[in-house]
N, C-alpha and C positions, 0 to 999 in steps of 0.2 A: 363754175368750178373754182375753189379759193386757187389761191396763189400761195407756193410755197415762198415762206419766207428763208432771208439769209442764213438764221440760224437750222431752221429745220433741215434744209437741204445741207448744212455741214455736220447736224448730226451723222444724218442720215449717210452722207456720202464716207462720214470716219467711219460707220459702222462697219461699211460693204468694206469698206477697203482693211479692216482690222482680218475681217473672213474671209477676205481674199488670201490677205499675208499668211493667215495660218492655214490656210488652201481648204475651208469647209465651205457645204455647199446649207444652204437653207433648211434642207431636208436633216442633213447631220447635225447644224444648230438645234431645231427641233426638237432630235433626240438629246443633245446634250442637257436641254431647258428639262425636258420629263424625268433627267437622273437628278433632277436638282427638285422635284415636286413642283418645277414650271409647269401649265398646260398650255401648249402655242400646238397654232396648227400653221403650217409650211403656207397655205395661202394669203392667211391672215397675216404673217411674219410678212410675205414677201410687197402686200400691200399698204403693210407701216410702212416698210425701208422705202417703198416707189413714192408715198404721199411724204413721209420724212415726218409725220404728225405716230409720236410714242411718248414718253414719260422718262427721264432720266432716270426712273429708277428701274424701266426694263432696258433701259441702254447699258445698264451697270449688270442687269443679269445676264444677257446678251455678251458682253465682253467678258465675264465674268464665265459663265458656260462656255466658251471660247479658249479662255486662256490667255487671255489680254489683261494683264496686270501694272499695264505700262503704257501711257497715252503722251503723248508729244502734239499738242495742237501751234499750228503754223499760223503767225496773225495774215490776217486777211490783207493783201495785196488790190486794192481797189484804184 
C-alpha cells in the first residue's frame, strides 16, 4: 500500500476540514458537484479524501461546490 505523502494528506485533511466548517456531509457535496455538471459518486469522493490522491483541479471544484472561496494555509510546524 503507497504511503501518503505530506502534501496529499494536507490536501486531503484542508478539504475535510473546509466541509466540516461549512457542516456538509459527502453525500451533499455530491449533490452540490452534479448542479455544477460534476459526476462524483459519495464512495468514490469519500476514498480520494481517505487516500488524499485527487487533482487540484477537483480540489477547486470541491471547494468551489462548497462555498469555500477563501483558503488560509498554516506552514507546517515540523
Amino acid at each position: 500500500m503507497p504511503v501518503r505523502n505530506t502534501y496529499e494528506e494536507r490536501a486531503a485533511n484542508l478539504l475535510k476540514a473546509e466541509l466540516k466548517r461549512k457542516g456538509l456531509t459527502y453525500a451533499q457535496l455530491v449533490d452540490r458537484l452534479a448542479e455544477n455538471g460534476i459526476v462524483e459518486y459519495e464512495r468514490n469522493l469519500r476514498n480520494k479524501l481517505s487516500r488524499g490522491k485527487f487533482t487540484a483541479a477537483f480540489m477547486l471544484q470541491c471547494l468551489e461546490a462548497a462555498g469555500v472561496f477563501t483558503l488560509r494555509l498554516e506552514p507546517q510546524l515540523d
